[in-house]
N, C-alpha and C positions, 0 to 999 in steps of 0.2 A: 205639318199642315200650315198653309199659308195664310195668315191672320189677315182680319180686311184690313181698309184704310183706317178707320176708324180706330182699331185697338192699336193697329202700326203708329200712328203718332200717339197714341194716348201712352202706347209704354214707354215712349220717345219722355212725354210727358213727366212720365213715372222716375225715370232715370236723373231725370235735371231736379224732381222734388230731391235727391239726396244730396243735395247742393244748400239747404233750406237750416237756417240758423236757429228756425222758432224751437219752443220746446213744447209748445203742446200744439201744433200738427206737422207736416213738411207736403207745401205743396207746388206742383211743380206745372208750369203754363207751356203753351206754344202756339201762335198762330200760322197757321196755313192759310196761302192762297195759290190759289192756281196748283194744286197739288205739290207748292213749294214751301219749305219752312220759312216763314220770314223775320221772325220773332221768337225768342223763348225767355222764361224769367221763374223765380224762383222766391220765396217767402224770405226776407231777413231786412237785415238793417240798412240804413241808406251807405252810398258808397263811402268809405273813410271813417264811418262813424263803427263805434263797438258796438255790437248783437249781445244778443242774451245767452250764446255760449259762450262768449269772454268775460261778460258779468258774472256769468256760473246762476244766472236764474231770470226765470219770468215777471216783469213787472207785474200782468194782467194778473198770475196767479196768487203773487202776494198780496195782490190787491183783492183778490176774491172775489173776480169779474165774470161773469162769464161769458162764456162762445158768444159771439154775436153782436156783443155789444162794446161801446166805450172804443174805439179804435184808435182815437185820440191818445187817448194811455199806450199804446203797442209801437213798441221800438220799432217792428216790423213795417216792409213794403209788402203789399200784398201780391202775389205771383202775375197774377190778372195783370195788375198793375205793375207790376215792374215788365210786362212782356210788351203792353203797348207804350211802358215809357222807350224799352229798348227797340221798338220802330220807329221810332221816333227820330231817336239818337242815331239813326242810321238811314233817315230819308223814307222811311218804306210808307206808303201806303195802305192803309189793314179793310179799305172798301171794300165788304165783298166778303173778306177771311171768316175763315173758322174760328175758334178760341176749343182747344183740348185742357182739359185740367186734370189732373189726379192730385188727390188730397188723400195723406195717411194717418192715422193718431199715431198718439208716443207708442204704443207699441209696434207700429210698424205694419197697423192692421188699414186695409183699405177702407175709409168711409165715403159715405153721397158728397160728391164736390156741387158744392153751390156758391156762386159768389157771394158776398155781400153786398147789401146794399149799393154804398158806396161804386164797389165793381160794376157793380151790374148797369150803371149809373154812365159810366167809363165804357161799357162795352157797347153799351146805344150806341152814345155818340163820336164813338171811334167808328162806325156804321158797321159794326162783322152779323154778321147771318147767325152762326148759329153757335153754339156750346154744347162741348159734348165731355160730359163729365163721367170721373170714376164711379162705381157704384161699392157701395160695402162687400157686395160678393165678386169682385174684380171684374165685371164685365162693365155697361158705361150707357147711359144713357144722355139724349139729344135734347138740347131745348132750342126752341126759336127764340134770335131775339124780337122779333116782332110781336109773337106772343107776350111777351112782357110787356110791350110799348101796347099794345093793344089792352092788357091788364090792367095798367096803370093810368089809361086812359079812364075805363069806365070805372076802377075804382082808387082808394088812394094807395101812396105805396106799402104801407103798412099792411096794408089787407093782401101784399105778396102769398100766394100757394104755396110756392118755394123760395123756404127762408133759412140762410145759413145759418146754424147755432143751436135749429131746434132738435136733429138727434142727440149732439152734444149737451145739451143743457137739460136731458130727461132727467127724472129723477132719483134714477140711480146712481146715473153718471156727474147728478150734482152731489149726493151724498155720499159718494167717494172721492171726489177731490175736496172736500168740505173740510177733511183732517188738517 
């Protein structure tokens, strides 16, 4: 069966996440325009410097930080953000584009890809249209970004609906990594 557009880049997506240095998710970006790839990027360290697989471990989890917060702390480039840095780097344009993202945990299991702040922040004012993220049960859902810019308008950003970190940071999944 021939999969739409939509999961055709998203597993495009999925495939560039195992490129992804972090240890606790791997996620993998691409933007489209004009039903062309023009961008792809991937979670880890900046270029020439060592990742947290050559350290052999996570600052954020030694630190006991979690999902969502403190970015500052994270060796990591964010995927989002390494895909419009690498349009960048290459002349492209991203007016208009898509943003595909899949995001996996350490297990290798699909979660809600939602950018972070920061990302989402980046993906304004790169101007792309829409985002269309993995969902936990591998199929993927669409966000506008004008929806946000319209969100963020009538409230602040904080009062965001969709916010990276909060399936991560339930309370189970904080009293398991807690050890």
């Amino acid at each position: 069966m021939r999969p739409s557009k939509e999961q055709y880049y998203l597993n495009i997506a999925r495939e560039i996440a195992q490129r992804s240095t972090c240890f606790r998710t791997k996620l993998g970006a691409i933007i489209v325009k004009d039903d062309v790839i023009v961008a792809t990027g991937y979670n880890g360290a900046p270029r020439k410097t060592k990742d947290c697989e050559e350290r052999g471990y996570c600052l954020r989890d030694k630190l006991k930080i979690p999902h969502g917060q403190r970015y500052e702390l994270c060796r990591s480039v964010h995927a989002e953000m390494n895909c419009i840095i690498n349009s960048s780097r290459a002349g492209v344009s991203l007016l208009g584009g898509d943003l595909y993202l899949w995001t996996q945990n350490r297990e290798a299991e699909p979660i809600e890809s939602l950018p972070c702040f920061v990302c989402k922040k980046l993906i304004i004012n790169a101007g792309l249209n829409r985002l269309i993220g993995s969902t936990k049960k591998g199929s993927f859902k669409i966000y506008f970004v004008e929806d946000w810019v319209r969100e963020w308008q009538d409230k602040d950003i904080i009062d965001d609906k969709n916010q990276y970190g909060t399936e991560q940071n339930s309370v189970e999944t904080f009293l398991d990594n807690k050890e």
